[in-house]
N, C-alpha and C positions, 0 to 999 in steps of 0.2 A: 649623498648629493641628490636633491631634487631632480627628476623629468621633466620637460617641457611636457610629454605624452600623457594620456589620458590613462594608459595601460604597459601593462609590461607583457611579452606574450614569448617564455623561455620552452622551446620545443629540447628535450632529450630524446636521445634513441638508444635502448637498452635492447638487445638481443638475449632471446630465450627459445629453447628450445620447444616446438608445439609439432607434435603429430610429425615427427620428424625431419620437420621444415626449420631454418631457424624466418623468424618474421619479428617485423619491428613494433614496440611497442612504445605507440606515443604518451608524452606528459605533457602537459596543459598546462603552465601555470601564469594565473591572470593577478592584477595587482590595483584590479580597481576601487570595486567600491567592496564587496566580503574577498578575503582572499580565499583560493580553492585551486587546486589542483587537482586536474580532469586525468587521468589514465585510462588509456584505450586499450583494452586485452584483450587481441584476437582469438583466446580459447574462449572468452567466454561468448563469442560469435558462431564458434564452434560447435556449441552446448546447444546453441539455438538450431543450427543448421540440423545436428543430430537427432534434433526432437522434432521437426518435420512442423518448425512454425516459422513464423516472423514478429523480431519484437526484441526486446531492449531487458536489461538488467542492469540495473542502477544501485551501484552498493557505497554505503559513504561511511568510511572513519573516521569519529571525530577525534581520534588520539592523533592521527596527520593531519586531519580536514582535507583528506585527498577522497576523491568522487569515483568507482571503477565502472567502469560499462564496454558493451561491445558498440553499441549506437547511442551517440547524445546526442544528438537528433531525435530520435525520437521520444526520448529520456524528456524532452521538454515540449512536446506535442502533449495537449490535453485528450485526454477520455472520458467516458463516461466513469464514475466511479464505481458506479454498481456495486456488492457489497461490501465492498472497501468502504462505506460510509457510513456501516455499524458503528463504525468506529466512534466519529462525532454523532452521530443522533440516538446512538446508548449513553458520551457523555450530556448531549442537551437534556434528554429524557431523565437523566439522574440531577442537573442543577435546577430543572424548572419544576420538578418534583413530579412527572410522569408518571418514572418509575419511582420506587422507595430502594431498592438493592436487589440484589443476582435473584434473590426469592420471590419475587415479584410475580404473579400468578398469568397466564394468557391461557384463556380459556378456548378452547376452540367448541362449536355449536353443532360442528357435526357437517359444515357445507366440504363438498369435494375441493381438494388441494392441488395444486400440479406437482407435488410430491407425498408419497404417502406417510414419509415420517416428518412431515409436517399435521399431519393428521389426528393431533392429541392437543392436550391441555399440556403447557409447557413452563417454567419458570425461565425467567430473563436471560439466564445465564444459558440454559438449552437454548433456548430463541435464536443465540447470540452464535453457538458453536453449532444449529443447525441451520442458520443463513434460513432465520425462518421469515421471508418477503412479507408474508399477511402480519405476523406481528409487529413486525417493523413499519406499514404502513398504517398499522391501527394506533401507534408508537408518534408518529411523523402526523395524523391527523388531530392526537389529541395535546402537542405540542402549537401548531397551527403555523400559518405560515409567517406571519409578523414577528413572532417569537423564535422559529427557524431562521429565519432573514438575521436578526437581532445576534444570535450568539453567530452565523456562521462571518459576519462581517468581523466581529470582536476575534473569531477563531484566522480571521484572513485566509480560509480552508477552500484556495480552488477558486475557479467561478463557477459559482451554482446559483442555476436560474429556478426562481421558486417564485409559486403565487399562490392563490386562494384554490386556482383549477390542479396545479399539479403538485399539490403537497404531499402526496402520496409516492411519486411517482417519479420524480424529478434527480431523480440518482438513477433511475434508470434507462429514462428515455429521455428524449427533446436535447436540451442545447447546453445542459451543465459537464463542464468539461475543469477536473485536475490531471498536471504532470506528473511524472515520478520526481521529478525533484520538488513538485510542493506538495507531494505526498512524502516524502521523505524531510521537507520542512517543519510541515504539521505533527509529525511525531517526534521527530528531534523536541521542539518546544513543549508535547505534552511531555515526554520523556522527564525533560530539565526544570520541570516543574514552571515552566514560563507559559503556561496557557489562565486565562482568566478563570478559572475554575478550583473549588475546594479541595483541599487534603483531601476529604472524606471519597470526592467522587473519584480524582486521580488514583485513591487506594483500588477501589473498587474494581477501576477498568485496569487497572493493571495488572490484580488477578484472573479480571475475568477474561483477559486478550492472551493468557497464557495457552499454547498450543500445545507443546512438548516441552518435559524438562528431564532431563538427563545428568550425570554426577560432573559432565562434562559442562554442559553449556544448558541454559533455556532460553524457547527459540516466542515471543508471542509474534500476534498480527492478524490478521483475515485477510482472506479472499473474495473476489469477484470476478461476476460472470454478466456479460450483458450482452444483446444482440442487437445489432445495427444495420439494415440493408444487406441482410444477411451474412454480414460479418461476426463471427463470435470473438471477444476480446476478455482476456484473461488477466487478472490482477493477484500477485500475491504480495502484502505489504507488509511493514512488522520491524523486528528489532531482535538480534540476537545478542544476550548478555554471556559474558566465559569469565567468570572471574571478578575484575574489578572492571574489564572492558565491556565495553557496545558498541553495535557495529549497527545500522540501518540497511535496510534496503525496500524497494520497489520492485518486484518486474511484472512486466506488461510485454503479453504476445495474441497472436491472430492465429489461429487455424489456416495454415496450407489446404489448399485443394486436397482431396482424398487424405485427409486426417480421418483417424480412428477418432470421432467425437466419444467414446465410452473415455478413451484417456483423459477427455481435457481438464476434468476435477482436480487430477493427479499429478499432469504434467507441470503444472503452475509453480508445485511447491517444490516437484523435482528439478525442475530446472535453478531452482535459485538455491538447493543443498547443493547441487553439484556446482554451480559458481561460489559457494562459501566455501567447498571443499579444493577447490582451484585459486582462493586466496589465502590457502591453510589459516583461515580460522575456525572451521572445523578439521576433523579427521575422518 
């Protein structure tokens, strides 16, 4: 029987055991225009409190199309992407013929780096697993900015503000802002082969976005780091396969006052094992 209403909004409350407490754990489900079901997991609120940040894990099934997180709130506030944007401007750079594939040569000249193993001649695929910024923005200028503009509107990737002055730049700083759920969208569709782009290059990044692979599961995705008014914000994005399943996720978190910044590389990826490990799809 048809609604009169726009939406359907069925709250459950399911008791589990956390930290010896029992607490509730909300479900969300909407019936509007994509259906989805949101689940609120106060462990994985937990995970964040423990690691002495603030910030959101956004993890989506598409075997349920159920969404889990400790904040969706801020699951849909945009960020900088920072180098979570490897991701599209290694695939632009493979359809616009930037690069040719992972062997692809960057030469460094010898200028000082603000890291030192960024400080060599690298092939695409090192570039790529060492978040190496100079070749990415040497990558991002010989793409240009009409031709970035061009595939990231085709990609529907975010709102990323780009011109002629910050084609370099513009995933780093100024006003280009993605959420994790359309960071978690834009990989859903390259995943399902639904992004405007060739076999060849979809092969390509899917090898090359591989992180860890284990008898168990393998886990791809990158990371990012950017700073903002002195806020550091942390990205770890990506897609874990076990089997015949996949699972997506996002998280995004901020440094706490008196954080150990030597952690924060580390912390990104640790936090979103132990939320995979808290919805036993890992072990």
């Amino acid at each position: 029987m048809k609604t009169k209403h726009n939406f359907l909004i069925l709250l459950l409350t399911v008791f589990y055991g956390c930290s010896n407490t029992k607490q509730p754990e909300t479900v969300l489900l909407q019936t509007v225009n994509a259906k989805k079901i949101e689940v609120n997991k106060p462990e994985l609120q937990f995970i964040i409190d423990s690691s002495n940040v603030e910030g959101s894990v956004l993890i989506f099934d598409p075997q349920k199309q159920w969404y889990y997180s400790n904040d969706f709130k801020w699951a849909e506030t945009g960020k900088l992407p920072a180098s979570t944007f490897k991701i599209p401007n290694s695939i632009i750079a493979l359809e616009s013929g930037v690069v040719k594939d992972h062997t692809t040569l960057f030469k460094w000249k010898g200028e000082k780096r603000r890291l030192a193993v960024w400080e060599k001649d690298m092939n695409f695929r090192e570039a790529f697993h060492l978040s190496c910024v100079p070749c990415y923005q040497e990558i991002a200028r010989k793409i240009g900015s009409k031709r970035m503009q061009a595939f990231l509107k085709k990609f529907e990737y975010g709102n990323m503000v780009v011109d002629s002055n910050t084609i370099d730049v513009f995933w780093l700083e100024g006003d280009s802002k993605i959420s994790q759920f359309q960071q978690i969208d834009f990989l859903k569709r390259f995943y399902d082969s639904k992004l405007p782009i060739s076999p060849r290059t979809e092969k390509i990044m899917k090898e090359l976005m591989v992180i860890d692979s284990t008898v168990s599961y393998t886990i791809s995705g990158k990371t990012g780091w950017s700073i903002r008014n002195g806020n550091n914000n942390g990205w770890f994005v990506g897609y874990i396969e076990k089997g015949p399943s996949v699972w997506f996720f996002a998280t995004n978190v901020e440094a706490r006052e008196k954080f150990n910044m030597e952690m924060f590389p580390m912390i990104r990826k640790e936090i979103t094992m132990n939320a995979l490990k808290v919805l036993k799809i890992i072990q």
